[in-house]
N, C-alpha and C positions, 0 to 999 in steps of 0.2 A: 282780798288779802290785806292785812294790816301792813303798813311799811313805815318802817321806824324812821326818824328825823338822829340829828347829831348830835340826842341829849348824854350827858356824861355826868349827872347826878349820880352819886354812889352811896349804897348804906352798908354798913357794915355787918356782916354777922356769921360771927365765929370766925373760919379763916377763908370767909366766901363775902368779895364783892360784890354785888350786882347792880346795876345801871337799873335806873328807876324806869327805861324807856327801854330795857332788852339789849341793848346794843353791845355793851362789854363784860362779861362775866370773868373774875380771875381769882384764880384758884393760888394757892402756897400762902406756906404759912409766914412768912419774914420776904417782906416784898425788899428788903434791904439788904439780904445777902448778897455778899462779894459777888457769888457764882450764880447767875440764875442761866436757866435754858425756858426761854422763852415760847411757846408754842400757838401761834396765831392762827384758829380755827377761824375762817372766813366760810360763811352760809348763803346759798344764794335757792330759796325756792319761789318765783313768781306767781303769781294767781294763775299765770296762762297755765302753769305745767306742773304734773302730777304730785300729790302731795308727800312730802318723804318726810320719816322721822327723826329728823335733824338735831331734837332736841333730847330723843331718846339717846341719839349716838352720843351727841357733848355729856350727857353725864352719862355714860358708859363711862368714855373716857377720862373724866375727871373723875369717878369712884375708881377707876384704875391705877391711876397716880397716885393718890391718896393710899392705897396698900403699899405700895411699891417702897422700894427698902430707901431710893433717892428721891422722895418725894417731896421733900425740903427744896427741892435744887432745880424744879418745874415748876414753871408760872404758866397758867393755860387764860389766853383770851381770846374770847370769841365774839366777831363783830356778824349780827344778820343782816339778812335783805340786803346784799353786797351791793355796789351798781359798780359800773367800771370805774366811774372816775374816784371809787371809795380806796380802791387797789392800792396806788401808790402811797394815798393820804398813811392807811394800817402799817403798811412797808415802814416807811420812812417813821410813821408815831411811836412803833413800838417795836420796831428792828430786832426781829424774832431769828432767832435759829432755823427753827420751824417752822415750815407754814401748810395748812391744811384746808384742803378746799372739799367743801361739804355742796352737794347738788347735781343736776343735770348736766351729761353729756352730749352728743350725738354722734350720729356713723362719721361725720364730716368734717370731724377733728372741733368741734366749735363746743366751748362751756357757755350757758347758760347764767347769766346775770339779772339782775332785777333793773328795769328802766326807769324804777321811780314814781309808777304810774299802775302796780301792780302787774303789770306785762311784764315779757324779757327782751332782756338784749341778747343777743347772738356775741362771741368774742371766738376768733381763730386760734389756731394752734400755734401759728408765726404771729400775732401779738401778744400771746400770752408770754411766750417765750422770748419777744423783745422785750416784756417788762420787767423779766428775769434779768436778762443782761443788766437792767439798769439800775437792778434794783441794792447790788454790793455784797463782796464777800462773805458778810455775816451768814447768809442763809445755806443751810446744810444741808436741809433735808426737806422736800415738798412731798405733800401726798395728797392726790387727787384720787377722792373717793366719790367718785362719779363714773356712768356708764361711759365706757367708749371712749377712755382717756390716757388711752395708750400712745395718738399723737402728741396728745401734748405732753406728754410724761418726754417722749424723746425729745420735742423741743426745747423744753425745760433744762432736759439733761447734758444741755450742752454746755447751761453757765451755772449748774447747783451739782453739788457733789452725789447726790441720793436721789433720785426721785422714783415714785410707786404710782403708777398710773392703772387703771381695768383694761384691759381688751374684750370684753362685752359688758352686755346688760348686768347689773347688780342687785339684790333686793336688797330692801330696807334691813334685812339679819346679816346679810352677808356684808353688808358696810358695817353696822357696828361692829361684828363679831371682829372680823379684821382690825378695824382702828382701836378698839380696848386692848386685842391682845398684844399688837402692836405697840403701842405704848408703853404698854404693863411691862414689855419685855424692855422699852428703853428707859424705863422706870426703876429697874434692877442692874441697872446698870449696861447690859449688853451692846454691843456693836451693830451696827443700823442693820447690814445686811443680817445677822444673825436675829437680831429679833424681827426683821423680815419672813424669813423663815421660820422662826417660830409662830407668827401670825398663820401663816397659810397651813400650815401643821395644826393648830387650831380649828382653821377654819376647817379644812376637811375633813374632821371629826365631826364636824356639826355639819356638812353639806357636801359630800366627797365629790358633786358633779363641778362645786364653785372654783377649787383647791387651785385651777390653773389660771382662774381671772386674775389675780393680783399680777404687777410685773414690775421687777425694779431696774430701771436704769439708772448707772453708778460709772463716773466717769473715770478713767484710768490714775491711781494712782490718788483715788481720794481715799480723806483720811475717816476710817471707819468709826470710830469713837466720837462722840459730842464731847 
C-alpha cells in the first residue's frame, strides 16, 4: 500500500483543490466566506486490512454537497493513510466542525489507523474519546463510518454534541450510501438528527436489513443546527 508523506502542494482546478501527493482534497467554492462548515474526512485503510472504497465514498460525498441548496457554506477536506499521531495535527490545522472517520473497526471497540509502515495501528475507544475531550468546542458532529463503532460513538459522545457510530459490520454501499445521504441532507440545510434520519430512511430503501446499523448519540440539550 502506498502511504502518503505531508506534501501540501496544491493545483487548482475549478473549485476542486487537490494535493499533488493525495493527502488534502477541498471542495467550496469561496474558501473566504465569513461562514464556512468545515468537514474533516479522515481515511485510514492499511495494507494489513481489507480494501474498502474510501475513495468512492469521498466523492459521493463531495458530488452531494455540491447539489445541495448550502453548498457555498461547506468545505470538505480529506486527509488519507491517517496514523495516530496525524489526528491532533488535522484537529488543531483545520478546526473542522465536522469530522469524519472513514475505515476499520473491530468487535473490541478499537479503529484501525495506518502505522506508517503500510500495517495498522490498533487505537481504543477511551483514547479516541480522550482526544475528543482535547480537541475544543468547535467540533459538532463526528461520524465513524466504520464497523463496530458503536463504542466509540459513545465515547466520543461524551464531549461532541452528535455523533453516528455502526453497531456492526458495514459494506462498502452501506458506508457510502449513508454518508452522501447524510450530508445531502445537511447540505439543505436540515438539522443533524433530522438528516440522520433521513440517511437511514435512505439507506433502507437500498438495503432494509442495514436500516438499523447507523446509531446516533447526541448529548442532552445539544444544539441541533450547524
Amino acid at each position: 500500500m502506498q502511504e502518503y508523506g505531508p506534501q501540501t502542494n496544491t493545483v487548482h482546478s475549478g473549485d476542486m483543490y487537490v494535493t499533488q501527493g493525495g493527502d488534502i482534497n477541498v471542495t467550496g467554492r469561496s474558501a473566504a466566506r465569513e461562514r464556512k462548515i468545515r468537514v474533516l474526512m479522515l481515511a485510514a485503510n492499511p495494507g494489513s486490512t481489507e480494501r474498502l472504497a474510501i475513495d468512492e465514498e469521498a466523492r459521493q460525498v463531495t458530488e452531494r454537497l455540491r447539489l445541495a441548496h448550502d453548498r457555498d457554506v461547506f468545505e470538505l477536506i480529506t486527509c488519507w493513510a491517517v496514523r495516530p499521531m496525524d489526528l491532533l495535527q488535522y484537529l488543531n490545522q483545520h478546526n473542522p466542525q465536522i469530522v469524519h472517520f472513514s475505515g476499520h473497526g473491530n468487535r473490541a471497540g478499537e479503529v484501525y489507523l495506518s502505522a506508517g509502515d503500510g500495517t495498522d495501528r490498533r487505537v481504543s475507544a477511551a483514547r479516541i474519546g480522550e482526544l475528543f475531550r482535547t480537541a475544543g468546542e468547535q467540533i459538532r458532529v463526528v461520524v465513524l463510518n466504520a464497523c463496530h463503532s458503536a463504542a466509540q460513538a459513545a465515547e466520543i459522545g461524551r464531549h461532541v454534541d452528535h455523533v453516528v457510530g455502526m453497531n456492526a459490520s458495514v459494506t462498502d454501499e452501506v458506508a457510502t450510501i449513508f454518508a452522501a445521504s447524510f450530508y445531502s441532507a445537511l447540505g439543505f440545510g436540515r438539522p443533524v438528527p433530522q438528516a440522520f434520519d433521513q440517511a437511514v430512511a435512505v439507506l433502507g430503501m437500498h438495503d432494509p436489513a442495514s436500516h438499523t446499523i447507523p446509531q446516533l448519540v447526541s448529548r442532552p440539550n445539544a444544539k441541533e443546527h450547524l
